[in-house]
Structure formats: C-alpha cells, structure tokens
C-alpha positions as CSV (number, residue, x, y, z in Angstrom):
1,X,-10.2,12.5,-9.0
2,X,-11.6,11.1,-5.6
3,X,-10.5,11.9,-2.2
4,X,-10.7,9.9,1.3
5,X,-9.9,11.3,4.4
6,X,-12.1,9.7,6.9
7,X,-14.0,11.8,9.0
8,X,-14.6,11.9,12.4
9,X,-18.3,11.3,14.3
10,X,-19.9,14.4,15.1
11,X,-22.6,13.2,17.1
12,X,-20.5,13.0,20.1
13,X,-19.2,16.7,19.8
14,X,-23.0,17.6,18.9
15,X,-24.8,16.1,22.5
16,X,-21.8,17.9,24.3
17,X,-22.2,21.1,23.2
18,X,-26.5,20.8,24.1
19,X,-25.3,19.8,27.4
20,X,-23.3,22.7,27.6
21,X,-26.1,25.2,26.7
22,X,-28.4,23.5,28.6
23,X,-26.0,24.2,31.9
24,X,-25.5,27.8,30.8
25,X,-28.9,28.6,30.4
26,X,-29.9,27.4,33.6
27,X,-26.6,29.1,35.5
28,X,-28.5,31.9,33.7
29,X,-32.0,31.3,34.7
30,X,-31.3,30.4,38.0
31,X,-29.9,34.4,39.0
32,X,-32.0,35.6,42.0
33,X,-34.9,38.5,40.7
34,X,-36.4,41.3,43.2
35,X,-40.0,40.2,44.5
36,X,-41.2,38.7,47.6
37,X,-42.0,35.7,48.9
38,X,-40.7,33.0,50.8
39,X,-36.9,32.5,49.9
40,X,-36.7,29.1,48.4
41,X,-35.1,26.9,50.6
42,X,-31.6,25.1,49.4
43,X,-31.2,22.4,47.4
44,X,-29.9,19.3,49.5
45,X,-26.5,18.2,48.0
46,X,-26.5,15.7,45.3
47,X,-24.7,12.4,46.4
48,X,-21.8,11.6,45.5
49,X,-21.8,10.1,41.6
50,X,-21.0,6.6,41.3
51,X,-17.5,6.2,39.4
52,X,-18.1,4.8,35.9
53,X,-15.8,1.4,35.3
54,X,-12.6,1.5,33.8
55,X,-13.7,2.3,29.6
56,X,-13.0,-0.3,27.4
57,X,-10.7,0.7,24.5
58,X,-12.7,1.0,21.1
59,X,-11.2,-0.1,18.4
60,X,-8.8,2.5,16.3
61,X,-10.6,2.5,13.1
62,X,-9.1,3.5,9.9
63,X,-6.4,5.8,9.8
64,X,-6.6,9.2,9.6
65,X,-4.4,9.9,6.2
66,X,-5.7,11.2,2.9
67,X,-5.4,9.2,-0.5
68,X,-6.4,10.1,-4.3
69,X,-7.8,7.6,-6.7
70,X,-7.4,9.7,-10.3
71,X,-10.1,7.4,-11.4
72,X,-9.7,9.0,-15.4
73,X,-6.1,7.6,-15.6
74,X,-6.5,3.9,-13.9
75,X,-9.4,3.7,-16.4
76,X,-6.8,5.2,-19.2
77,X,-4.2,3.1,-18.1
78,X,-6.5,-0.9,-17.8
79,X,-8.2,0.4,-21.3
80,X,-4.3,0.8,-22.6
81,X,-3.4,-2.2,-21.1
82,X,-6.3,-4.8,-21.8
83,X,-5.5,-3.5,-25.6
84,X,-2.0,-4.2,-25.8
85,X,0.5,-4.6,-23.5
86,X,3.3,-4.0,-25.8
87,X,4.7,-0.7,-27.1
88,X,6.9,0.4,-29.7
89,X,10.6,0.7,-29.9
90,X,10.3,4.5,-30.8
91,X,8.6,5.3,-27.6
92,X,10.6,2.7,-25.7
93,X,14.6,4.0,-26.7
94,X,16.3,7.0,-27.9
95,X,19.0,4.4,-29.3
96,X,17.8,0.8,-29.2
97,X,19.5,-1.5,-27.4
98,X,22.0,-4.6,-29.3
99,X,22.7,-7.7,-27.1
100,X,24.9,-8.8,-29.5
101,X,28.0,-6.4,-28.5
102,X,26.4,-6.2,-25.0
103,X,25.1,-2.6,-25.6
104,X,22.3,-1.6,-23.3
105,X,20.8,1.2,-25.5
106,X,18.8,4.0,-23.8
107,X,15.6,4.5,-23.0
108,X,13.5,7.7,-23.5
109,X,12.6,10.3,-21.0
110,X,9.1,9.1,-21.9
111,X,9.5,6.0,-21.0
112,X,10.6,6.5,-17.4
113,X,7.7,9.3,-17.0
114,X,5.2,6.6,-17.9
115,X,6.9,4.7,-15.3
116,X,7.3,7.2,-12.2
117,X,3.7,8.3,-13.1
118,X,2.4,5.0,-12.7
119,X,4.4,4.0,-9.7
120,X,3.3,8.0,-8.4
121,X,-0.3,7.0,-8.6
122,X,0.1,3.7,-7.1
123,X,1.7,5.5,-4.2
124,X,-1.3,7.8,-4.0
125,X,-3.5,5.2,-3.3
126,X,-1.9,4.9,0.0
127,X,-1.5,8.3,0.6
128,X,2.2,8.3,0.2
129,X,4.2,11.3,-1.2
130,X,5.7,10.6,-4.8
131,X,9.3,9.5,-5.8
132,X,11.8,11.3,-8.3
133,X,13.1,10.2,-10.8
134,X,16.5,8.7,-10.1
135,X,18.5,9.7,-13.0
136,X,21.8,8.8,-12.0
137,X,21.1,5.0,-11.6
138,X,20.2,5.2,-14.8
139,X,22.8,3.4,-16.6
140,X,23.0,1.2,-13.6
141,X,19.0,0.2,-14.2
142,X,19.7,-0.2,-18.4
143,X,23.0,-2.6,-17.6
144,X,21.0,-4.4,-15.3
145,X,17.7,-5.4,-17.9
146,X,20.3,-6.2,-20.6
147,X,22.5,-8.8,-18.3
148,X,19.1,-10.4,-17.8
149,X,18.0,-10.4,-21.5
150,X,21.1,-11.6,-22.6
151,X,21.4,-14.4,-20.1
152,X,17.4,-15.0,-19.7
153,X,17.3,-15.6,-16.0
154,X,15.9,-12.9,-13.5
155,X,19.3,-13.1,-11.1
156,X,20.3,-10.7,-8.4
157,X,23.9,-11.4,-8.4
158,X,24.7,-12.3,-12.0
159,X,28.2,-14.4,-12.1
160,X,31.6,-12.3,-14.1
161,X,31.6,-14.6,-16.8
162,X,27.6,-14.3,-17.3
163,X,27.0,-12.2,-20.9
164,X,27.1,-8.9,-21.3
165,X,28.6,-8.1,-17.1
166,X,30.0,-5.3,-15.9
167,X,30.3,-3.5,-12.8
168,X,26.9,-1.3,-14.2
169,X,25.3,-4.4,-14.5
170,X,26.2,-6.2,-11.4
171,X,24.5,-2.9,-9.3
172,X,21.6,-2.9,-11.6
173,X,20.7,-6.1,-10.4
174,X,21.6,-6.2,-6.8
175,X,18.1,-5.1,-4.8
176,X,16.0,-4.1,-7.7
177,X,13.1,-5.4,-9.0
178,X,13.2,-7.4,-12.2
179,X,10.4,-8.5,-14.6
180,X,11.0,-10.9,-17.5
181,X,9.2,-10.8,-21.2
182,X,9.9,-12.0,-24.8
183,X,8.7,-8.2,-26.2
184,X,8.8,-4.5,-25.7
185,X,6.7,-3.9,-23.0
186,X,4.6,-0.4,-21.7
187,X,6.4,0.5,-18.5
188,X,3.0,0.8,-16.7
189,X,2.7,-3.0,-17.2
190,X,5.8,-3.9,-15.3
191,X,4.5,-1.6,-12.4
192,X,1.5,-3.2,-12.1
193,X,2.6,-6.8,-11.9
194,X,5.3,-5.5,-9.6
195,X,2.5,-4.1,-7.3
196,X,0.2,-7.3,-8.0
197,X,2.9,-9.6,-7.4
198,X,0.8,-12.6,-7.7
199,X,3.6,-14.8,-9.4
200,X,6.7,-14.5,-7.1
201,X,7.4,-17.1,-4.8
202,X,10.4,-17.2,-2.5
203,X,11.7,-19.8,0.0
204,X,8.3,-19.6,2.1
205,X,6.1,-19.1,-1.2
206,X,4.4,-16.6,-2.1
207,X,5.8,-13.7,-1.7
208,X,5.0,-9.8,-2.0
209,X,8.3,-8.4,-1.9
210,X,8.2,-6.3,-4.9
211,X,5.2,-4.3,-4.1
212,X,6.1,-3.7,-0.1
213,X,9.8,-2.6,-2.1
214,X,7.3,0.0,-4.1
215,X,5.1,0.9,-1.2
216,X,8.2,1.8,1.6
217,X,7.2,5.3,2.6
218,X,10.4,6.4,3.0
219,X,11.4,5.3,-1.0
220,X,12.8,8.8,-2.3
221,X,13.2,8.2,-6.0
222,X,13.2,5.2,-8.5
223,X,13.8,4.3,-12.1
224,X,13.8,1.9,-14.8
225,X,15.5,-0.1,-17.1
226,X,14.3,-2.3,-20.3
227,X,16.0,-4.5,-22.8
228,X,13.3,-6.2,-24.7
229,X,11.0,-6.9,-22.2
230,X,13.1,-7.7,-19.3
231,X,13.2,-4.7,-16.9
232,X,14.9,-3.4,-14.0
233,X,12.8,-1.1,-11.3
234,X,15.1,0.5,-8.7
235,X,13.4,0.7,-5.7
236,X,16.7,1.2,-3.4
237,X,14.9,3.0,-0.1
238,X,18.3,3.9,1.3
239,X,19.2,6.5,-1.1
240,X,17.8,9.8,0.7
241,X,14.6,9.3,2.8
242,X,11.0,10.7,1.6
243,X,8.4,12.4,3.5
244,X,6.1,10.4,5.5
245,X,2.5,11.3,6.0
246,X,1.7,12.3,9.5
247,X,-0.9,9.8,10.9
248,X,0.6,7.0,9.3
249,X,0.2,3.9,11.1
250,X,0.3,1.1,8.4
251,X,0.1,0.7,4.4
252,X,-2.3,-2.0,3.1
253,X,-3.2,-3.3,-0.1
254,X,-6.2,-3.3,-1.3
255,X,-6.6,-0.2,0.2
256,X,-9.3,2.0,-0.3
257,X,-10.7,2.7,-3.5
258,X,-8.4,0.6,-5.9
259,X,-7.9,-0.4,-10.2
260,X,-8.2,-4.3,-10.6
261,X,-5.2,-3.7,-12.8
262,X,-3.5,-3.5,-9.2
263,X,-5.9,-5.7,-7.6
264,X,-7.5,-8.4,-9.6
265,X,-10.1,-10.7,-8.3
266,X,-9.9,-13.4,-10.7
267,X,-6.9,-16.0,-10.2
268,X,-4.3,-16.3,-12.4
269,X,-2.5,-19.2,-13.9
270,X,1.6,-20.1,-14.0
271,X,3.5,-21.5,-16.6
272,X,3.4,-24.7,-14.5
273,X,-0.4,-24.7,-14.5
274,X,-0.8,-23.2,-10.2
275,X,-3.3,-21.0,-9.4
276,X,-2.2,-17.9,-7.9
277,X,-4.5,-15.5,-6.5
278,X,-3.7,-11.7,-5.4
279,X,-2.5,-11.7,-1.6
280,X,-4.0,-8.9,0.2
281,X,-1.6,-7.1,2.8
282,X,-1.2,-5.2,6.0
283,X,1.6,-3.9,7.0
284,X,3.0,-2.0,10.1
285,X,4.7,1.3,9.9
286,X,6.5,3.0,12.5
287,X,7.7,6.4,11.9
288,X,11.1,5.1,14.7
289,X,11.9,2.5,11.5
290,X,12.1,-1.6,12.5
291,X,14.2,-0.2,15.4
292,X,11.1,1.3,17.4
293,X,11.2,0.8,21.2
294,X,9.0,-2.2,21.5
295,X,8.1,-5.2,19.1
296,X,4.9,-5.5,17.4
297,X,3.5,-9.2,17.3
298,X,1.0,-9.7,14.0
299,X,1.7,-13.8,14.7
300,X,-1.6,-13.6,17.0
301,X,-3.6,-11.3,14.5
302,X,-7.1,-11.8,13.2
303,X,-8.6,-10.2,9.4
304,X,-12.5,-10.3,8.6
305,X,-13.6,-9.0,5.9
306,X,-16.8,-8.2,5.4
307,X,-19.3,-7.0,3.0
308,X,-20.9,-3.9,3.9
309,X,-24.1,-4.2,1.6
310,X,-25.1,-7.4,3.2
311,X,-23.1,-8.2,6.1
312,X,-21.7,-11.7,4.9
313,X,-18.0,-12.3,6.4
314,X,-15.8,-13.2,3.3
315,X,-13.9,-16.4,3.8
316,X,-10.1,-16.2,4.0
317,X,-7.2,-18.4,3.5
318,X,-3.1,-18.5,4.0
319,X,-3.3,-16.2,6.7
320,X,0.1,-15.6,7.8
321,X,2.9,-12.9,9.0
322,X,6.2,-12.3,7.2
323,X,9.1,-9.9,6.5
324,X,9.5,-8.9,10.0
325,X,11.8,-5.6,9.8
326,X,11.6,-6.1,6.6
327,X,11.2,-3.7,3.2
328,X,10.6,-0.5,5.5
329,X,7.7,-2.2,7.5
330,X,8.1,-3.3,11.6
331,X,6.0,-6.6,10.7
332,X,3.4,-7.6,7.4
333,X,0.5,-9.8,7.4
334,X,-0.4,-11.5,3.6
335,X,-4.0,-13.8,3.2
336,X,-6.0,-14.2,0.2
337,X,-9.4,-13.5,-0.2
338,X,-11.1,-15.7,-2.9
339,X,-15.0,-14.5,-2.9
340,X,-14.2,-10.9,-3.6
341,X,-15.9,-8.5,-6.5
342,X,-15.7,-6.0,-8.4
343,X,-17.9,-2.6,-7.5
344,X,-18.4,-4.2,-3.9
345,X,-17.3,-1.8,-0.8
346,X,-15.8,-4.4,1.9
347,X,-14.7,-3.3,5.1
348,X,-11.4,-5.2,6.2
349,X,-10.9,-5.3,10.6
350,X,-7.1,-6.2,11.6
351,X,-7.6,-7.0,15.1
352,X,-5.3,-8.2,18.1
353,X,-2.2,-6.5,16.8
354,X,0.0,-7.1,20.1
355,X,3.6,-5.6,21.4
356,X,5.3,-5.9,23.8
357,X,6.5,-3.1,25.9
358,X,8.0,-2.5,28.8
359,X,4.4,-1.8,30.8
360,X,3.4,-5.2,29.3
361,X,1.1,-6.3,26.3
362,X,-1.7,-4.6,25.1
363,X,-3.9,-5.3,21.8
364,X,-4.6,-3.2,18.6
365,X,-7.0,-3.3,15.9
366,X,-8.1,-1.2,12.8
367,X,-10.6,-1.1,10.0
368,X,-10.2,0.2,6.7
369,X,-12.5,0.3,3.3
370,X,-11.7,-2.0,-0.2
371,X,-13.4,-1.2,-3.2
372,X,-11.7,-2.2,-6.6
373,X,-13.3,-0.6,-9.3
374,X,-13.4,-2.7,-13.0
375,X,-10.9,-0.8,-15.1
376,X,-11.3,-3.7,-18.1
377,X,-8.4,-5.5,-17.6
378,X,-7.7,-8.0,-14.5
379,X,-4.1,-7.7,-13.5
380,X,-0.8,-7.1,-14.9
381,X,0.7,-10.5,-14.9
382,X,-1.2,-12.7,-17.4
C-alpha cells in the first residue's frame, strides 16, 4: 500500500541554517582577546542594501494532502473484473428479486461491502475520508434499480403509472446514480464505470457527473441497489456532512497514482458506434462550499501535461469548464488527453485559475503527478 504526501524542498531551509552558523561563529570569533597592539580601527558602515523587487509569486504546486493506492486490491479487483464481470445471484441477494409482482428482493450485506469498499478506495485516491454505509436508504436504493429494470430506461423521475412505482421507488431514483445491464453484475463494476464515466452525456455532452457525485468531500455515506443488472448508487451529499482533509484545495482525476480500471487509456466505443475517451478533471474545492466570498473563474484556465521522462507536452482536446457550484465543487474543468500510457509518470500544471475579489484579480496555478498503473482490464464500461 503506497503513500503520497508531497514533501517540501529542504534545500532552502538547509543554506539558511549555514548562514546562520556562519553569523554565529563570527559574532563568536569576533569577541575582543587581552594582548597589545594597535586597536583595530572600526569598520566603516556598510551602505544601505538595495531593496530587492517586488517577488514574483511561484507557482502553488501540488497540494499538500496524503492519499493511499492499496495497489494489492486494484490489482485484485481489474484481475476479477477482466475475468468476469458478472456475479452470482447467491452472493448478489439474500432473497432474489421478482419483477413480475414488482418485488425488489434484497441484497446481501456482502454485496453493499463490495460496494462501499470499492467506492472507499476510490475515495482514497484523492485523499478523502471514507463513507458509511447508508442502511436506511436501503429500501429506497432496491425500489429504485427495480423501477428501472422493470421499465428498462435509466429515469430520474419515473412517471406513477410506470411498472412496479411507489413512493420507495420514486426516492430511489431521484439524485442517484443509475447504471443499466442485461445480467447480475459485481458491485465493483458499477463503481468503476460510475467513476470512469466515459459514456454519459448530458445537454452539453459529455458529462462527469457521476464521479464528481462520488468524489464530493463532504458525501457522508452511500449505498446500493440492484435488480438484474440495473443499479442504483446513492450518493445524496446532503445527508450529514463528512470530514474534509485539511489542505484541500481541489480533487482531480487522474490523480496521483491511479488503476486503469478507473482511468483507461484506450477509447471506448457506444452502442451507436462514438468514440468516447476518459475525461480527465480538475475540480475546485472550497472548504466555505459554492458560497465562498469571491468567485473562482476556470473559463481563462490553461492544462499541460507533460511527460516527465522525456519532457514532451501531451496534446489535449475539449478543454472546457462546467458545473459551476455544482456536485460539491466551486467550478470543474474536463479535457481529454489522447497520447497517454500506461506505467508513464506525467505531471499535469492547471495554471491561471482567476477570482475575483474584492482587492481585484489575481491568478493561480498547481501541479500534480498521474501515473495509471495496468491492472489487466481497461475500464469499467465496455
């Protein structure tokens, strides 16, 4: 299990402290001893020193937060996946569901631990604290997988005459996530595709809303729901309020050290034949909420990223910000990179992030690390 917590340079802190015991030893040295002689005469004054011009602000660099990549169980989990991604209705239910009297069956304890753990190490890639397990939406999450099976759409606000509604139903579908299938399905699966989220589209596109839904800081808890394949993830982040890292300045994905389960580099295909590839994120956190006291401006923003073994600047494409106060996040930036690999460290440098404030505009930037790591399967949504 790897750690990163970026340090800071020592080289700085090194040269002052030999400046330091430099000064003392002369202060030291310089004490008046008996003997005769001449007394020395005085020093003339040094001039005045010349001020130095106004420092230019360096750039902020990664944040200072600590994240764990459990390597063992993201290699686990893609050798699980790229096997099968089906699982068995024993592991899946304690009493299977039957769409045929509308009854939602329930799923074992099992089943929602593969699913919080999954979603727990997702969140520990980004150095966020874990969620609980949300046991009294429960029924809410098992209503809402079965309206969609029975109907097969993926619909927020299912209609009263739609199959199998009721009031469980209609709240199991309102803000959660969904996912859609024809089998029994390994809960880890639907987390993965939820955090890959390289086939949703909304009314601008593509969208990313499932995983910034899956990586708000603030979500407390979660659970999920499954009715032959079609699943319901609650990821409702204003039912109590988690524990934010202190430091935490932004959440972006790839981040770090990362599975290509959650970050393929390889495109993927839709039913209608579009290439999609993963969008890579950046998103602004502010510990005030959307509702801090001035407004962040990631429309003028600039991402390189760049290889660090040989220098080359990736190309990038789509770049463009969304979701403004949206999902837990003060503004989000999505682009795709095409040219990325596997095993390759790549350092990614977000730079004139505005706001305005009352004192005027100033300009941000930060760097951070990618490396996705081959875990033998390339995404969750194939």
């Amino acid at each position: 299990m790897d750690h990163y917590l970026p340090g800071a340079d020592r080289a700085p802190q090194a040269r002052t402290c030999l400046a330091l015991a430099l000064a003392a030893a002369l202060v030291a040295c310089g004490g008046g001893g008996g003997g005769g002689g001449d007394p020395a005469p005085a020093p003339a004054p040094a001039p005045d020193p010349t001020p130095d011009p106004d420092p230019a602000p360096a750039p902020t660099g990664d944040q200072a937060i600590s994240t764990t990549y459990d390597r063992a169980f993201w290699q686990d989990l893609g050798g699980a996946l790229a096997q099968s991604r089906a699982t068995t209705a024993g592991q899946l239910y304690n009493t299977p569901p039957i769409i045929d009297s509308c009854d939602p069956g329930r799923l074992t304890q099992a089943a929602i631990d593969r699913y919080l753990e999954t979603l727990n190490a997702a969140r520990a890639l980004h150095g966020l604290a874990p969620v609980t397990h949300r046991s009294g939406a429960d029924t809410d999450a098992q209503a809402g997988a079965l309206i969609q099976r029975a109907n097969n759409y993926l619909e927020h606000e299912p209609d009263p005459g739609d199959a199998c509604y009721s009031d469980a139903a209609a709240r199991g579908a309102a803000g959660n996530l969904f996912g859609g299938g024809s089998t029994l399905v390994d809960p880890a699966w639907h987390v993965a595709g939820w955090l890959e989220d390289r086939l949703t589209v909304d009314a601008q596109g593509a969208a990313i809303g499932h995983r910034l839904s899956f990586l708000n800081p603030e979500l407390a808890g979660s659970t999920y729901g499954q009715v032959d394949g079609y699943s319901v993830g609650a990821a409702d982040a204003s039912v109590g309020r988690n524990s934010v890292p202190e430091g935490l300045a932004f959440v972006a994905y790839p981040y770090r050290e990362m599975p290509s389960v959650l970050a393929p580099t390889v495109p993927d295909q839709t039913g209608d034949g579009e290439t999609r590839h993963l969008k890579w994120s950046f998103s602004l956190y502010s510990p005030l909420g959307t509702g801090a006291p001035f407004d962040y401006r990631l429309d003028r923003a600039t991402v390189t990223v760049t290889r660090d073994d040989t220098g080359e600047v990736l190309a990038i494409t789509g770049l463009e910000a969304r979701y403004k106060g949206g999902y837990g996040f003060i503004d989000t930036l999505i682009w795709e990179v095409r040219d990325a690999e596997y095993g390759v460290e790549y350092e990614v440098t977000v730079s004139n992030i505005g706001a305005d404030q009352l004192d005027g505009d100033f300009a941000d930037s930060y760097r951070y690390p990618v490396l996705i790591e081959d875990v033998g399967i390339d995404g969750a949504e194939q």
